[in-house]
C-alpha positions in Angstrom: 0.0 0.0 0.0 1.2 3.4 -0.7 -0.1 6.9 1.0 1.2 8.7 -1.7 1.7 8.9 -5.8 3.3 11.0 -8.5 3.0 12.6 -11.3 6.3 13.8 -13.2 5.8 17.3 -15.1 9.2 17.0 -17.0 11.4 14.1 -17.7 13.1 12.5 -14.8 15.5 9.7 -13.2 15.2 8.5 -10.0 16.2 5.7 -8.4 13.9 3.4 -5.6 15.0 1.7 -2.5 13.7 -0.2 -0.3 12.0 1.0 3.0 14.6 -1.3 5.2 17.8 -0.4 2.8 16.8 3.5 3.2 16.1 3.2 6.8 20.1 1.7 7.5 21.3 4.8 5.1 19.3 7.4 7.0 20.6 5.7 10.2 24.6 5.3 8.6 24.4 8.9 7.8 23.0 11.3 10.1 24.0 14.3 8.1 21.7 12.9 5.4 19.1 12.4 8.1 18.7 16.2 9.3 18.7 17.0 5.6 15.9 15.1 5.0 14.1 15.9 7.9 14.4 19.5 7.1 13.1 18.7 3.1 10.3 16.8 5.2 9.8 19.9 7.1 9.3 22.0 4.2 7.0 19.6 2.3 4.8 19.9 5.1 5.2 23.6 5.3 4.0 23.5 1.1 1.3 21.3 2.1 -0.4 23.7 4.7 0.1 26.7 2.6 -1.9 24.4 -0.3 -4.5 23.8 1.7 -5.1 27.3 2.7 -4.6 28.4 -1.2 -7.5 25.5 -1.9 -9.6 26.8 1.5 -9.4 30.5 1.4 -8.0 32.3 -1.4 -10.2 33.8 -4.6 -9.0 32.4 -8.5 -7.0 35.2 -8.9 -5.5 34.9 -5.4 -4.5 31.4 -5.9 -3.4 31.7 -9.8 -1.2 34.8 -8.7 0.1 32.4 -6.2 1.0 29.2 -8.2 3.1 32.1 -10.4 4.6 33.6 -7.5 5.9 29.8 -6.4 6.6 28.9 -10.2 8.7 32.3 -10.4 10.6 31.9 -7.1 12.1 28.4 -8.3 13.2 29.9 -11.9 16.6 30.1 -12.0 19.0 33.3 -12.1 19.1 32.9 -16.5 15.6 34.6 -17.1 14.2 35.9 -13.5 11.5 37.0 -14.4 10.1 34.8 -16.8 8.5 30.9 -15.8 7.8 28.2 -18.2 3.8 26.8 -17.1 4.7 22.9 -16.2 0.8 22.2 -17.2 -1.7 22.9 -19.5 -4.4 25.0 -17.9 -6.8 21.8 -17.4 -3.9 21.0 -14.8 -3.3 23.8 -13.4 -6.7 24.1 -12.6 -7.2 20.9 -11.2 -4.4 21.8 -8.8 -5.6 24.7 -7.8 -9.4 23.5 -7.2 -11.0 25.8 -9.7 -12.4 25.0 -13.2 -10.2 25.7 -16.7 -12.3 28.5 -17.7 -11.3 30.3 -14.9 -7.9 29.7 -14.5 -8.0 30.6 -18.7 -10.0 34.1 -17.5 -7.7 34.9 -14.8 -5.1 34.1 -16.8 -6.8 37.1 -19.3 -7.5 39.5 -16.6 -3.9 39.3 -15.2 -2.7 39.9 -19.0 -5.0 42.4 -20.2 -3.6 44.3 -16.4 0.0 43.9 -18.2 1.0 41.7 -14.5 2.0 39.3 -17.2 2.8 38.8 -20.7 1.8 35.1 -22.4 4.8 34.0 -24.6 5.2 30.7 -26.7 5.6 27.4 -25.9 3.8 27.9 -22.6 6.2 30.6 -20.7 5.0 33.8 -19.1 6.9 36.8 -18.5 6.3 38.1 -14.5 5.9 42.1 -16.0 5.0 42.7 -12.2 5.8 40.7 -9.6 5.5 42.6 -6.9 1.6 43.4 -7.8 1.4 39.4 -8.4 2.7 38.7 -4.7 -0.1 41.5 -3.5 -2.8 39.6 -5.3 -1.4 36.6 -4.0 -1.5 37.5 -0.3 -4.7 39.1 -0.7 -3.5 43.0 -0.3 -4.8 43.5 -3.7 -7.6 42.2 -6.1 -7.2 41.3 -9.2 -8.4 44.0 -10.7 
């Protein structure tokens, strides 16, 4: 039985263990232990802040949010432009509202120039700081 499953956005390796085998490293390497139990910490951290996006925030609260997130793992070669890991039938499934919202958002954040819609599925962040308002619920979304 497993608690959990995934879903892989992008190509990936990875490598399985069994429970027993990763229980002796964990216990072998205590460095390795505190590290994980810190990723574990964060996860969880994720997971409360999801559940609050799901419980509490408006559509352009929560799609101003999954930007913000996407944005702040982009790396240092375009900051201020993300590339969408899911077609908006995904994202709206994650973010517990229907795909003609997420699409209208999506137009209301545009049409507000927060954001610019480029190919192959990358948006350009034309105002992040306005985004991370929405997203905390300062501002609306216009």
């Amino acid at each position: 039985e497993h608690a959990f499953t995934a879903e892989a956005l992008e190509p990936i390796e990875f490598c399985r263990f069994s429970r027993s085998r990763f229980d002796a490293f964990a216990d072998a390497h205590p460095r390795m232990e505190r590290e994980l139990y810190r990723i574990a910490a964060h996860e969880l951290a994720a997971a409360q802040q999801q559940m609050v996006l799901l419980g509490r925030k408006t559509a352009p609260e929560r799609l101003a949010s999954f930007l913000i997130s996407l944005l702040e793992r982009e790396s240092d070669d375009a900051p201020d432009t993300i590339k969408l890991p899911m077609n908006r039938t995904d994202i709206a499934d994650y973010l517990g509202l229907t795909k003609e919202t997420v699409s209208r958002v999506f137009t209301v954040f545009k049409t507000s120039r927060l954001i610019r819609l480029l190919p192959d599925d990358f948006v350009r962040i034309l105002e992040p700081r306005q985004l991370r308002a929405i997203a905390s619920g300062a501002e609306s979304g216009r």
